[in-house]
Steps between C-alpha positions, in 0.01 A plus 500: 500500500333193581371448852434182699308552819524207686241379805418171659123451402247739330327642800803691538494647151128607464513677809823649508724500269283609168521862581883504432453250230303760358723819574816288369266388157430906432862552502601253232581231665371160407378278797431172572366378829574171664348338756365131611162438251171635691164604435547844441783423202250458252334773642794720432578370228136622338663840607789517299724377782830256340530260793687163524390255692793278697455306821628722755608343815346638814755362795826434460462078466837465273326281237234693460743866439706293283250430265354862527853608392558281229152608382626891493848417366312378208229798470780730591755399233232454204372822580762705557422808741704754544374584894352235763287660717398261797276510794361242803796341690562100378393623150741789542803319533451180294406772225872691578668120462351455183585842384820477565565167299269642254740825459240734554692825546287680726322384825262686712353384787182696708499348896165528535578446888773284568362185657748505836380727788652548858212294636682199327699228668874603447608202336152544258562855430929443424424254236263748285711796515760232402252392180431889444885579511588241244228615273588850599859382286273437212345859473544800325266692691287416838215725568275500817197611525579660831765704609533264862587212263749715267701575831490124630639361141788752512542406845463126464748485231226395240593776200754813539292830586587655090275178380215527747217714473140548684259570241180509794176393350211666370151416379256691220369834601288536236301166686547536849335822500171545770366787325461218166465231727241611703420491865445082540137498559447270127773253572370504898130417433624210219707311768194558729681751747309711672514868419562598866784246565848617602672243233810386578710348208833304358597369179777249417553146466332256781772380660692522862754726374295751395299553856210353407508292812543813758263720254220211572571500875477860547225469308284233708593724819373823369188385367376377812550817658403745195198380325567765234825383366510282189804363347606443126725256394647543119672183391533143481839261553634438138565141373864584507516613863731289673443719788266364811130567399271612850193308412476396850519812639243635223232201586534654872435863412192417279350360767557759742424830279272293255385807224727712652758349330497524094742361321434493103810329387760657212367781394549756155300841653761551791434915485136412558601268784714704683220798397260282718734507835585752800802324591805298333669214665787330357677311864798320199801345676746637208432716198691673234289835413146373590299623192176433655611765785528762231232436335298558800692800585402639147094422538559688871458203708724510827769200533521307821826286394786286672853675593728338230673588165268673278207539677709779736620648240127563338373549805525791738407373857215778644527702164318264225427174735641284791796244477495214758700193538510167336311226579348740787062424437460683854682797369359469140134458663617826738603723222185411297268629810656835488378570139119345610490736742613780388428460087529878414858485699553197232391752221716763582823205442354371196463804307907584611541166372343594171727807487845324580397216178455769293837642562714179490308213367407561147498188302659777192826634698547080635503400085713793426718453729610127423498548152723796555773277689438213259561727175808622680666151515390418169672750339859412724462187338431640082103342576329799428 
């Protein structure tokens, strides 16, 4: 069966989509990536990786979709797949279009979060579920990563319940193990940490709707009253972030915390990262399945995270970490200062975190799972 896995630039595809690239290539199936060119295609590529590089629109300017689509009509008719698999909203449903014209007789689409939220004007949040439910006519199957978003595209009309499925997320054990890992002090004396500090961490992309903003602010007010607390910040905004970038807000927490704030860009050694902190942050507006939440979960770390989709489900409030609000840096900054003072409290939730990974967030059963549901519809339709 020959496999397209579709995604809007190749960020996306080295760090998240190669592990069911890989599960789908050990069952037979033949697959070809595409994504907008990048400097980890050739990368890739040196792997083994088949990828096809086509301008992938990131918003939804109509010239600029058209002649994304008319690019994939082409790669999808000369190539001839059997399944689209598609992920990252805009190139998600200009990659459905083209499918369709193209004839490809099965489409699967992963909502890696859906991009509308209740925090959304009404009139912004109608017209994407309106986008979603016309591409939601051009699927075969819809899976969500979390079980909140399974309900709302049942519920919002998007895809009937027998086509929608939440598949959760997962990361690699084998890698986000402590007892491999080790206990932080390597990576902690390379950043120049200091042994002692109570390190407080987040890793994502550096822009507003992420939290950096509120993660900075809570962090300027804490470090003036704990001289102990460092913070770590994992990331860097991409070149293809159309989202708001907080370099303001960064300039004013440098010169507040000064050391006491590291932040080492995009980095590969994330286990040793997270290894190196007492505390994970991640204060996002609107998520999917945060991986970066489970993979703290599974090094033991304990999760102080916003109340939305995803995060809540991951999360259990006073079990494995602390959910505030949105947008909240008081509350963030409040919820931080329970772990400082009371770290072996924090140690406790982190290792129940570890536990509750283990049981539901293996990056095997995720795999297995969607090439279960995949194989299933393949065979209704005489692919396999």
């Amino acid at each position: 069966m020959k496999v397209c896995q579709l995604c809007a630039v190749d960020f996306t595809l080295k760090n998240f989509l190669l592990p069911l690239i890989d599960g789908m290539q050990k069952a037979g199936w033949r697959v070809t990536a595409v994504c907008s060119d990048g400097p980890f295609v050739p990368v890739l590529r040196q792997r083994g990786y088949a990828i096809e590089t086509v301008a992938i629109a990131r918003s939804m300017n109509p010239l600029a979709a058209l002649r994304s689509m008319v690019a994939l009509v082409k790669l999808f008719r000369r190539e001839r797949f059997d399944v689209l698999h598609v992920h990252t909203p805009v190139a998600a449903l200009i990659g459905r279009i083209a499918a369709r014209i193209a004839g490809i007789p099965l489409v699967v689409y992963t909502a890696h979060g859906f991009y509308f939220h209740d925090e959304m004007p009404r009139h912004k949040r109608s017209l994407f579920v309106a986008l979603e439910r016309f591409g939601g006519r051009l699927t075969d199957l819809l899976f969500s990563q979390s079980a909140e978003d399974a309900d709302e595209a049942v519920k919002e009309g998007i895809a009937p319940r027998e086509c929608v499925r939440a598949i959760g997320n997962g990361v690699d054990v084998s890698c986000f193990d402590p007892a491999r890992v080790g206990a932080g002090g390597t990576a902690r004396a390379a950043l120049g940490i200091p042994a002692e500090a109570f390190v407080v961490g987040m890793i994502g992309r550096q822009v507003r709707e992420k939290g950096v903003a509120e993660f900075l602010a809570a962090a300027a007010g804490l470090a003036q009253r704990f001289p102990n607390i460092w913070f770590l910040l994992i990331g860097e905004r991409l070149p293809s972030d159309h989202a708001g970038g907080v370099e303001e807000e960064f300039s004013v927490a440098k010169a507040r915390l000064g050391e006491r704030l590291v932040a080492p860009g995009l980095r590969a050694d994330i286990p040793q990262m997270l290894a190196a902190m007492d505390l994970f942050c991640l204060p996002s507006w609107r998520e999917g399945m945060p991986r970066t939440i489970i993979e703290a979960m599974m090094m033991g770390k304990p999760v102080v995270a916003t109340d939305i989709r995803g995060a809540r489900e991951e999360v259990v409030a006073e079990e494995t970490g602390v959910l505030v609000p949105t947008r909240a840096p008081g509350q963030l900054a409040a919820a931080i200062e329970r772990f400082v003072r009371d770290p072996a409290w924090g140690a406790r939730l982190g290792q129940a975190g570890r536990q509750r990974a283990l049981m539901l967030y293996d990056e095997r059963k995720v795999i297995a799972l969607q090439l279960e549901r995949i194989a299933q519809a393949a065979r209704q339709r005489a692919l396999l």
